[in-house]
C-alpha positions in Angstrom: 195.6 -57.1 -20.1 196.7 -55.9 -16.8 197.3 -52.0 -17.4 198.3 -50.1 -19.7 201.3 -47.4 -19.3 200.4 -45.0 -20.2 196.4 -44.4 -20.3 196.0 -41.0 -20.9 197.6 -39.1 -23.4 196.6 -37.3 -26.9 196.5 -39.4 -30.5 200.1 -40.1 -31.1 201.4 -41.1 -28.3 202.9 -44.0 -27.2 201.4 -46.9 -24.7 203.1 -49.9 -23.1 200.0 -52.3 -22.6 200.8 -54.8 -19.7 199.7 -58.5 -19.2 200.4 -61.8 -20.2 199.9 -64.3 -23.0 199.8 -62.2 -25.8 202.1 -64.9 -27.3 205.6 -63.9 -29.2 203.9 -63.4 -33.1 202.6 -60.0 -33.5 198.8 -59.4 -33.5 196.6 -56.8 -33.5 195.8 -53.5 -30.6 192.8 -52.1 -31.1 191.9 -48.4 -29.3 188.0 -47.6 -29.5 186.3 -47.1 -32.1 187.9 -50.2 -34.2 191.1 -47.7 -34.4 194.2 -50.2 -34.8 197.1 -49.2 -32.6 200.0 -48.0 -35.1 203.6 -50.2 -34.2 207.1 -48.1 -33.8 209.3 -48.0 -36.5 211.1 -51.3 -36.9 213.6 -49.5 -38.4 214.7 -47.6 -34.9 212.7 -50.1 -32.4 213.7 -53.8 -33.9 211.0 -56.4 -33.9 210.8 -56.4 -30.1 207.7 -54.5 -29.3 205.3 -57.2 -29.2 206.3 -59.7 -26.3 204.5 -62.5 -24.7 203.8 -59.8 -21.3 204.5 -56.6 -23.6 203.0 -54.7 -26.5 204.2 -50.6 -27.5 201.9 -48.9 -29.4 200.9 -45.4 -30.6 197.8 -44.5 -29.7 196.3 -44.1 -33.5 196.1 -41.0 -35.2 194.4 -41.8 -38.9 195.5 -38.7 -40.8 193.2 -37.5 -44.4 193.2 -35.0 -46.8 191.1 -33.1 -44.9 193.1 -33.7 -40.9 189.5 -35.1 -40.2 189.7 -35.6 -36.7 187.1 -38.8 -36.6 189.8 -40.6 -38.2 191.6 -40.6 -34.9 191.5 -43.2 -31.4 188.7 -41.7 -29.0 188.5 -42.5 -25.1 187.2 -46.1 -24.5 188.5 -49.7 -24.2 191.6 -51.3 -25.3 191.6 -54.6 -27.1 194.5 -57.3 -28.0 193.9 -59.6 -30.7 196.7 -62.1 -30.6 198.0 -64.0 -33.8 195.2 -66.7 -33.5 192.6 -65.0 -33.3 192.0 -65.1 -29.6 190.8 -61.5 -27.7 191.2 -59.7 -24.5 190.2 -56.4 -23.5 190.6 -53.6 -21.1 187.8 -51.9 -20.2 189.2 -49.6 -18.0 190.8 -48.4 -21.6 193.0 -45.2 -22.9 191.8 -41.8 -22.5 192.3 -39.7 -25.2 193.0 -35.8 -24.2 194.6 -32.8 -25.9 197.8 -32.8 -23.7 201.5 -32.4 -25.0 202.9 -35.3 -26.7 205.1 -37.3 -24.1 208.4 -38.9 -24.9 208.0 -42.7 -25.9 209.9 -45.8 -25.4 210.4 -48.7 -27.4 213.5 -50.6 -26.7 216.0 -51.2 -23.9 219.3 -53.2 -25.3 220.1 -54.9 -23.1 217.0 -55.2 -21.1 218.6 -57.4 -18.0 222.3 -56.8 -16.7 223.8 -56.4 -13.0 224.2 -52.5 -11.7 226.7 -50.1 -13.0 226.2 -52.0 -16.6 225.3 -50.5 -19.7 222.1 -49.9 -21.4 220.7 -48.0 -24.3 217.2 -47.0 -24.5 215.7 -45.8 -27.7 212.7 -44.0 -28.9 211.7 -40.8 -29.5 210.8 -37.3 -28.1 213.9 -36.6 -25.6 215.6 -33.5 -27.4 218.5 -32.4 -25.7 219.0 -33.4 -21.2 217.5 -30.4 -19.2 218.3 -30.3 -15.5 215.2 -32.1 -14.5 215.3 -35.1 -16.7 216.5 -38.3 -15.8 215.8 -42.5 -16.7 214.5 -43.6 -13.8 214.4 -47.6 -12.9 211.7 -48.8 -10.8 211.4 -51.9 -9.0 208.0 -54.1 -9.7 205.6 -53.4 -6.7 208.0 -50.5 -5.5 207.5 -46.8 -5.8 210.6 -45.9 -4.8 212.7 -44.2 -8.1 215.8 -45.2 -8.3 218.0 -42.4 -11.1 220.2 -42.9 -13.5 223.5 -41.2 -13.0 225.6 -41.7 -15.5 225.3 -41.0 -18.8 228.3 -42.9 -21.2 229.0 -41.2 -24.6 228.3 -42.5 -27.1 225.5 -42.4 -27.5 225.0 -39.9 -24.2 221.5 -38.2 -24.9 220.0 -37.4 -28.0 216.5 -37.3 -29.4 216.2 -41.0 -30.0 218.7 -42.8 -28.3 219.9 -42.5 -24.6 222.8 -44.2 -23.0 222.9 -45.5 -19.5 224.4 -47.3 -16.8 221.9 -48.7 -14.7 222.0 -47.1 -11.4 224.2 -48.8 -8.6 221.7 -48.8 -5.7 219.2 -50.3 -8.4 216.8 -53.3 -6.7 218.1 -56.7 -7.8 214.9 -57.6 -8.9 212.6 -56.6 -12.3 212.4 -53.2 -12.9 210.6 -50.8 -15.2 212.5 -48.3 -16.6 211.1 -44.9 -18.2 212.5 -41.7 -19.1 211.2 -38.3 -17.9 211.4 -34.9 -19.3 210.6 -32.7 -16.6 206.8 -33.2 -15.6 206.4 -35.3 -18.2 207.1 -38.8 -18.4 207.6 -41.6 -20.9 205.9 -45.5 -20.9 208.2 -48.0 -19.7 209.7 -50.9 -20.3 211.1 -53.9 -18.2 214.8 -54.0 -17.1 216.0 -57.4 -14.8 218.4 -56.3 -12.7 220.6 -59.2 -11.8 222.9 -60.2 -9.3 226.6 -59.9 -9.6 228.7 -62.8 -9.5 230.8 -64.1 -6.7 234.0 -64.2 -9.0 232.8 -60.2 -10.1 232.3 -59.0 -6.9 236.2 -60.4 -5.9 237.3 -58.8 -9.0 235.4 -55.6 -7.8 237.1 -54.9 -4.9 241.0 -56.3 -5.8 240.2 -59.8 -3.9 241.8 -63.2 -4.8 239.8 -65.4 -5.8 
């Protein structure tokens, strides 16, 4: 595990944990306090948030009968326990807090494609677009934001599902991508931005070939 994103949050909300080998069958994320990390709905995510360098999870919050709140993840370590068995873990951890639930995210479809292409990320917590939110793409080892600007319908912006064209100044490189709501920003997700073509680029700008 190289990070998690994000680490600080309260029970319930989501984490994108950050590293390599995890391998491509799903295992096990376990918060502190032997608390197993809860996976996104298949039904709206797919099958697609455990990955080899990947994992989204929701920080776990165990309801009872009785809302009994040592049921839920505390502050501590993280651990992955991959489908074999074998174990890693963060020390540096997840620190639980009582702050407003952020928006998550669990899928980007595609998740590479050249600038100005389409994308729709899906998750959960984006209500209706207020004047200071935005998806912002990020290039690895940059902290330079680079916003969406463009928002195709369908499926435009609803509560789960946002639609995008990735920005056209975007770095042709790997990017994360995350959404924010005002102050408050989502976990992200890789996006590849690639290259366009010679042949595309012609076609671009009304060139023969």
């Amino acid at each position: 595990i190289n990070a998690l994103d994000k680490d600080n949050g309260p029970v319930g909300n989501w984490t994108t944990i950050k590293g390599c080998w995890f391998g491509t069958a799903p295992g096990k994320v376990m918060f502190s306090d032997n608390k197993e990390g809860i996976v996104p709905d298949p039904a709206q995510c797919g099958n697609g948030t455990w990955s080899n360098e990947r994992i989204v999870r929701e920080v776990p919050k165990l309801d009872s009968p009785t809302n009994d709140p040592s049921n839920d993840a505390v502050t501590g370590p993280v651990s992955v326990i991959r489908n074999d068995g074998e174990q890693t873990t963060f020390a540096a951890g997840f620190q639980v807090n009582t702050d407003q639930l952020d928006p998550g995210l669990c899928k980007v479809a595609p998740n590479t494609g050249q600038r100005d292409e389409p994308a729709t990320l899906t998750g959960r917590g984006y209500t209706t677009k207020g004047p200071n939110d935005n998806v912002m793409f990020t290039a690895f080892g940059s902290s330079t934001d680079m916003p969406v600007t463009f928002y195709p319908t369908p499926p435009g912006w609803t509560d789960k599902e946002i639609g995008i064209r990735v920005p056209s100044d975007a770095v042709i490189a790997p990017n994360e991508v995350r959404v924010d709501k005002g102050p408050q920003s989502s976990n992200s997700l890789p996006y590849v931005v690639t290259a366009a073509s010679a042949c595309a680029t012609s076609c671009q700008f009304g060139n023969d070939a």
